[in-house]
C-alpha positions as CSV (number, residue, x, y, z in Angstrom):
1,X,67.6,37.5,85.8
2,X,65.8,35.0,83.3
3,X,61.8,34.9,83.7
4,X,61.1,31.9,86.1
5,X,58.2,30.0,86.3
6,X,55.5,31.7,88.4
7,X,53.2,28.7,88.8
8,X,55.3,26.3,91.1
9,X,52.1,24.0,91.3
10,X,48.8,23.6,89.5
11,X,45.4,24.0,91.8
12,X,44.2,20.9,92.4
13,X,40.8,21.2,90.3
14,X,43.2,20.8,87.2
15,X,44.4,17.7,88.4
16,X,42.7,15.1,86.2
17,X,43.3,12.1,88.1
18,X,41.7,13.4,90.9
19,X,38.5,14.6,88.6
20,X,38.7,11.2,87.1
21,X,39.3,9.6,90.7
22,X,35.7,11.2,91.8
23,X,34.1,10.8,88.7
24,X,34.6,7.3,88.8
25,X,33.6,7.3,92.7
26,X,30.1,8.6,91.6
27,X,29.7,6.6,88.6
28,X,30.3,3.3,90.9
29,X,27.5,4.7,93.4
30,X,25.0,5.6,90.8
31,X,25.6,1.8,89.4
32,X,25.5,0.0,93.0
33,X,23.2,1.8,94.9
34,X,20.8,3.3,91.9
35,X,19.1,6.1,93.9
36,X,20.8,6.5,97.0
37,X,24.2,6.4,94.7
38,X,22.8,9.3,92.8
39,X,22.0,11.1,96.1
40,X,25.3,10.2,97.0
41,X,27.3,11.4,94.4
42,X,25.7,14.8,94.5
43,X,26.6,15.0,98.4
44,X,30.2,14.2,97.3
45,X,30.7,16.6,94.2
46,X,29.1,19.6,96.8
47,X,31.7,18.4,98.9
48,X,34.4,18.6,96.6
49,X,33.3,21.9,94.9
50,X,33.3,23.2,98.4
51,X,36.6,22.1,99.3
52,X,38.0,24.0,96.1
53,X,35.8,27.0,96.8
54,X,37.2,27.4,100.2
55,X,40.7,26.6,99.2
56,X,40.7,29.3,96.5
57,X,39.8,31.8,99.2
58,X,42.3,31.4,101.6
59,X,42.9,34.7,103.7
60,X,46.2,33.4,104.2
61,X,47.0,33.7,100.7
62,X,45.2,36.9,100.4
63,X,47.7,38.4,102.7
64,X,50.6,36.7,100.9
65,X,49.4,38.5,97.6
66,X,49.3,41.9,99.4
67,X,53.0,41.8,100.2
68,X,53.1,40.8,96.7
69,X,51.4,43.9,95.1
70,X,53.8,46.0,97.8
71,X,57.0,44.1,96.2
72,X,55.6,44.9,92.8
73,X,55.1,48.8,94.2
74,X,58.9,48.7,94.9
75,X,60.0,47.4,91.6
76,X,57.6,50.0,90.0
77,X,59.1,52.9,92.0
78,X,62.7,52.2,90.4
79,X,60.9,51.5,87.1
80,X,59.0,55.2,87.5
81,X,62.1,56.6,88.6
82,X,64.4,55.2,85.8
83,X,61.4,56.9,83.6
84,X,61.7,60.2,85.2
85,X,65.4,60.1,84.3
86,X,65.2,59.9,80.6
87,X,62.0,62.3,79.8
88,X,61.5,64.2,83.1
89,X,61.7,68.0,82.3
90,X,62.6,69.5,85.5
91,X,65.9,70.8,86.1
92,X,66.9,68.4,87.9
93,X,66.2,65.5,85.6
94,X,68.1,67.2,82.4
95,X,70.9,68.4,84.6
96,X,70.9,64.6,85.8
97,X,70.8,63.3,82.2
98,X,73.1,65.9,80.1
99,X,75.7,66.4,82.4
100,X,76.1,63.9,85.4
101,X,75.0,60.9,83.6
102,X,74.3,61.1,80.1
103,X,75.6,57.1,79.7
104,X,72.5,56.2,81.8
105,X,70.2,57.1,79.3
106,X,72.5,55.0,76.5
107,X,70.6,52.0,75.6
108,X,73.7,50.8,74.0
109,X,75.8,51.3,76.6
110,X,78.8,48.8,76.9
111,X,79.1,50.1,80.9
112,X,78.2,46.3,82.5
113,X,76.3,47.7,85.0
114,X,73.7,49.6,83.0
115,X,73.6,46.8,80.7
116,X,72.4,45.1,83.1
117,X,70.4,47.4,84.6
118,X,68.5,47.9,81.0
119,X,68.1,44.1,81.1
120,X,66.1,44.3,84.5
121,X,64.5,46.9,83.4
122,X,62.6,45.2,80.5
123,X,62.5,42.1,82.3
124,X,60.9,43.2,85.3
125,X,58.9,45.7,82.8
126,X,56.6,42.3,81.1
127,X,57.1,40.7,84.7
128,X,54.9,43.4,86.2
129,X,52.2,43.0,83.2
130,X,52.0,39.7,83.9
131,X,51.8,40.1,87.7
132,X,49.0,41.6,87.6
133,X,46.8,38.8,86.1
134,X,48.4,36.2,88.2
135,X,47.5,38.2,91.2
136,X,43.9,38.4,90.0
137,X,43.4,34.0,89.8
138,X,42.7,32.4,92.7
139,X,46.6,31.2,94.3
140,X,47.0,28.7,96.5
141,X,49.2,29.8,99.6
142,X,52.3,27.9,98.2
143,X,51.8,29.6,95.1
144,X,51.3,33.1,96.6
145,X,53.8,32.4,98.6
146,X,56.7,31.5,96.0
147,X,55.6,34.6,93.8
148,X,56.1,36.9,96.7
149,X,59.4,35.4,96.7
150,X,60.1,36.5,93.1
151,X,58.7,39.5,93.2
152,X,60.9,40.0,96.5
153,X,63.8,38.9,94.7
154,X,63.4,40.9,91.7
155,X,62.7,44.1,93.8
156,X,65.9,44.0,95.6
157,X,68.0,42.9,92.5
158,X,66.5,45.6,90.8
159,X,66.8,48.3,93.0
160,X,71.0,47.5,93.4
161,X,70.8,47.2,89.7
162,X,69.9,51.0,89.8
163,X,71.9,52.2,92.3
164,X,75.0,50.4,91.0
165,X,74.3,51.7,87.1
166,X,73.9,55.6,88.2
167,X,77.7,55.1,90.2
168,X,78.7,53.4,87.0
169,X,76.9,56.1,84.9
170,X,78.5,59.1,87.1
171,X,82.4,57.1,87.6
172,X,82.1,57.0,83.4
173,X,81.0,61.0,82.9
174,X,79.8,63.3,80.4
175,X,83.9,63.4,78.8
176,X,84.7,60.0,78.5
């Protein structure tokens, strides 16, 4: 799946027409109405900043984010588990590796569904590190909203992705 854009739409304090919209507002005041328009202007940039403020702390989108971090907790847990395959220790990881799928652990493979599954796997690896920051900036709830739908998106591709590789690395065998 090809990294998509994770920032569907701009917040609105980086809109510069709008900045230049109030700017201009307040400069008009200060020039008309001299005092009063510098009182004026001050009431209107509070306003503004206000309006940002409040819109950048949106419980709405707070919640969205959570089921974002638990869509990210899914896509780690194949990512962990993938992990555990190649280096875990324990009998049941080696056994898994050396005899019941040893193609799973074949970068190289030319099986197409562990290709792909390798491809996910990197993908979704710098997806995740970047996740992580994006979560942290302020989202609207559009935008929290269309990055759950990624990270949903990319959970469930992923986890089929490793399902479908292990069948694809057991059907191939240690023999063949």
């Amino acid at each position: 799946m090809p990294d998509r854009d994770i920032y569907p739409d701009p917040p609105a304090w980086r809109n510069p027409a709008l900045i230049l919209a109030v700017v201009a507002v307040c400069i008009v005041l200060v020039t008309l109405l001299k005092t009063l328009g510098v009182l004026l202007a001050f009431v209107i940039v509070a306003a503004v900043s206000l309006a940002f403020v409040s819109r950048r702390n949106d419980p709405e989108a707070e919640a969205v984010k959570a089921s974002v971090r638990l869509s990210a907790e899914e896509i780690d847990e194949v990512l962990k588990d993938f992990d555990r395959f190649l280096t875990g220790q324990d009998a049941d990881s080696l056994a898994d590796r050396t005899l019941h799928r040893p193609e799973l652990a074949n970068a190289d493979s030319f099986v197409p569904e562990i290709e792909k599954f390798y491809y996910l796997y990197s993908t979704n690896v710098r997806f995740l590190n970047r996740l992580q920051a994006r979560l942290a900036q302020n989202l609207t709830f559009g935008q929290a909203q269309h990055l759950l739908d990624i990270t949903d998106q990319r959970a469930q591709e992923i986890q089929e992705s490793w399902v479908a590789a292990r069948r694809a690395a057991f059907r191939h065998g240690p023999a063949a």
